[in-house]
N, C-alpha and C positions, 0 to 999 in steps of 0.2 A: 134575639132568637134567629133573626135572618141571619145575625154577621156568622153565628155559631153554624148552619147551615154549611153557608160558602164556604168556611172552610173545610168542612168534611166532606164537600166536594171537590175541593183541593187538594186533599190531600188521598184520595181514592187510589186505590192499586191498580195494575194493569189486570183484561178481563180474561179469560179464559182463551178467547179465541184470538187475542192479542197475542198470548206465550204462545200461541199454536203456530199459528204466521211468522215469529221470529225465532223457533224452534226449527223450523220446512227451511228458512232461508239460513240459517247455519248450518242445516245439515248440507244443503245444496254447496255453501261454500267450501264444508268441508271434504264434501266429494271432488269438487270440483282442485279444489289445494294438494288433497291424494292422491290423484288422478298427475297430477304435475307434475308431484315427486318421483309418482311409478316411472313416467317419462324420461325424468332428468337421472333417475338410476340406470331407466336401460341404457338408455342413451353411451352416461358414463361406462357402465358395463359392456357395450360392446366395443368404445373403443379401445378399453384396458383390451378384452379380446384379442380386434383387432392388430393390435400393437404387438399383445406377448405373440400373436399367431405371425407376423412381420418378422420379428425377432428370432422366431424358431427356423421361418422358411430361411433365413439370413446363415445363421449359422447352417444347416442342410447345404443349402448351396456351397457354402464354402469348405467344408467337410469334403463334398463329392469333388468340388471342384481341384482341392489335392491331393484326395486318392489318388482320383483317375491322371490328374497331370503328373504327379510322380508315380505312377506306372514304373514296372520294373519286369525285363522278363526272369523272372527268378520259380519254378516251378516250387513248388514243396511236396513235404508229406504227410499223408493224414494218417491219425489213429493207430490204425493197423498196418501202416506202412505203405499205404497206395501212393501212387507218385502223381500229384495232382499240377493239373497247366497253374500257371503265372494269373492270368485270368478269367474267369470261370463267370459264363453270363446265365440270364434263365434259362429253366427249360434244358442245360447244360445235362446228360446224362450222366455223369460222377457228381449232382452236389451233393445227394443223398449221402456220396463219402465224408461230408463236410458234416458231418455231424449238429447243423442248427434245426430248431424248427419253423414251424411257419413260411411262408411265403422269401424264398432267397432268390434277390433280384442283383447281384454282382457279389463276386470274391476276386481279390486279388493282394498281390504284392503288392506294397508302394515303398519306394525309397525316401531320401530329403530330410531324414529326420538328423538333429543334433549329434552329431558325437560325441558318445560317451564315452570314457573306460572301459576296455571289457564287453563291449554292448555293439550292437549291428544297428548298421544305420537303416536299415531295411522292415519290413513290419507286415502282419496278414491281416486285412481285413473283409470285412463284409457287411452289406445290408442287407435288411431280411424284415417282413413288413409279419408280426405277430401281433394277434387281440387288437388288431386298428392304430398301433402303431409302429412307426417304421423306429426301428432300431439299426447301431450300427455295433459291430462286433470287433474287438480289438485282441487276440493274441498275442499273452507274452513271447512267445519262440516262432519261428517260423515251420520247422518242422517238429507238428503235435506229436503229443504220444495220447495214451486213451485216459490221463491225469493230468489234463491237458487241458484249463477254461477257459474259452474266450470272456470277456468282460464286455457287457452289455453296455450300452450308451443312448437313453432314448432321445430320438432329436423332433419327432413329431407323434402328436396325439390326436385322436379322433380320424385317422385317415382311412375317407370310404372305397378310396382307387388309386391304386399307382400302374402307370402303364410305361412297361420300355420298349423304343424301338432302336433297331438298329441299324445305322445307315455303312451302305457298303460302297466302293470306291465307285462305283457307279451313280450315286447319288441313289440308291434305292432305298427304299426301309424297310426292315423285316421285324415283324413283332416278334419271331423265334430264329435267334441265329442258325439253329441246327436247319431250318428251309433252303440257307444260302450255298448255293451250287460251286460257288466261286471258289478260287485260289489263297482270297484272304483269309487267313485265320484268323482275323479281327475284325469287326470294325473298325471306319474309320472315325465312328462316333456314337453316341449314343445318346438318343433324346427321351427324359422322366417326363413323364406326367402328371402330378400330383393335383390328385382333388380330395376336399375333405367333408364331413358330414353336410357341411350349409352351402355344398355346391363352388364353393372357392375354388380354382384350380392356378396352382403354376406348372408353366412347361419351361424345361431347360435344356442346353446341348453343351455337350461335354465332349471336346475330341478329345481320341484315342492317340499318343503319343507312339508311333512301329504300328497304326493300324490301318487294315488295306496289303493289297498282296503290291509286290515292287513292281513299277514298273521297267517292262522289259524297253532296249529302244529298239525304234521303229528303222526299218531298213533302211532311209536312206540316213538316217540317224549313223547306223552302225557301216556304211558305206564314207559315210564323212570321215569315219574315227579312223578307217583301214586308210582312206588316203592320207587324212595328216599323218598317221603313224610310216607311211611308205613317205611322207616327203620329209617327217623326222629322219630316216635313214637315208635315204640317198644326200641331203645334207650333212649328214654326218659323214 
């Protein structure tokens, strides 16, 4: 009768507040195992982010950087036939002839492109920063008619600020060209600001190829050039 006992105490189940205790402590590891994952998701997730937002700033830069270096002064025409500059910065009073919407922060010519058949090596574009993204604009023809579309290209998304200045041969910088008093009709540069919803910011400088007004020489500059040129003749 004992032996029958001991075993039925042997073989007895766990008690109620035993499954409760080992119930709390799986739930605990499972938060805490969730918790990990959530981690090593963001984690992963923002450097994919990071990376595609590297990748886009990468191409942006090099986009700007041969526009603006193959610069061309080639004026065109819009729409209705307006005869529009080579290049056109903000704030410019004709971009509204430019027929985009949104925020247009450069238009211009750029050359460099492949020769083709039949085809101008020349090209009209523009940036123009709509719904938080900056887009770039490309132009089949140079001079529009009003059947005429540029084709859109988005090179960044989510963007909370773009800011251009422009630096004048002075080394000055003007947020609105149209402020500049000077001779230049260009600058000699132009620096973007890019920042985007999570406070990222890149800043870039892009010189202007013909920009800045010529310099004139200085008198005794131009006193040197009249004597070699008088001692070119009298040797002769």
């Amino acid at each position: 009768m004992k032996k029958n006992n001991r075993l039925v105490k042997d073989n007895r189940g766990f008690t109620l507040m035993e499954v409760m205790v080992a119930l709390f402590i799986l739930s605990i590891m499972s938060v805490v195992a969730v918790s990990g994952l959530n981690a090593v998701l963001r984690a992963q997730s923002k450097q994919v982010g990071s990376a595609h937002l590297l990748q886009s700033l990468q191409f942006t830069y090099s986009y700007l950087e041969q526009d603006i270096g193959e610069y061309v002064d080639r004026p065109t025409r819009a729409a209705h036939g307006e005869l529009l500059p080579a290049m056109m910065l903000s704030h410019d009073p004709q971009m509204p002839q430019v027929g985009l919407q949104g925020l247009v922060f450069l238009v211009l010519t750029r050359g460099g492109l492949a020769e083709a058949p039949h085809a101008s090596t020349l090209q009209r574009v523009a940036y123009a920063l709509v719904d938080n993204q900056l887009i770039r604009y490309v132009w089949p023809v140079l001079d529009a008619t009003t059947a005429t579309v540029p084709k859109p290209h988005v090179l960044l998304s989510d963007v909370a600020q773009i800011q251009i200045r422009h630096m004048s041969d002075q080394g000055t910088y003007y947020n609105n060209w149209q402020d500049y008093t000077g001779n230049a009709p260009l600058p000699i540069a132009l620096e973007w600001q890019i920042k985007d919803k999570e406070g990222r910011e890149a800043v870039w400088i892009f010189p202007i190829l013909g920009g800045g007004s010529e310099r004139e020489p200085k008198a005794d500059e131009q006193g040197n050039k009249t004597n070699s040129t008088q001692q070119q003749t009298t040797t002769q």
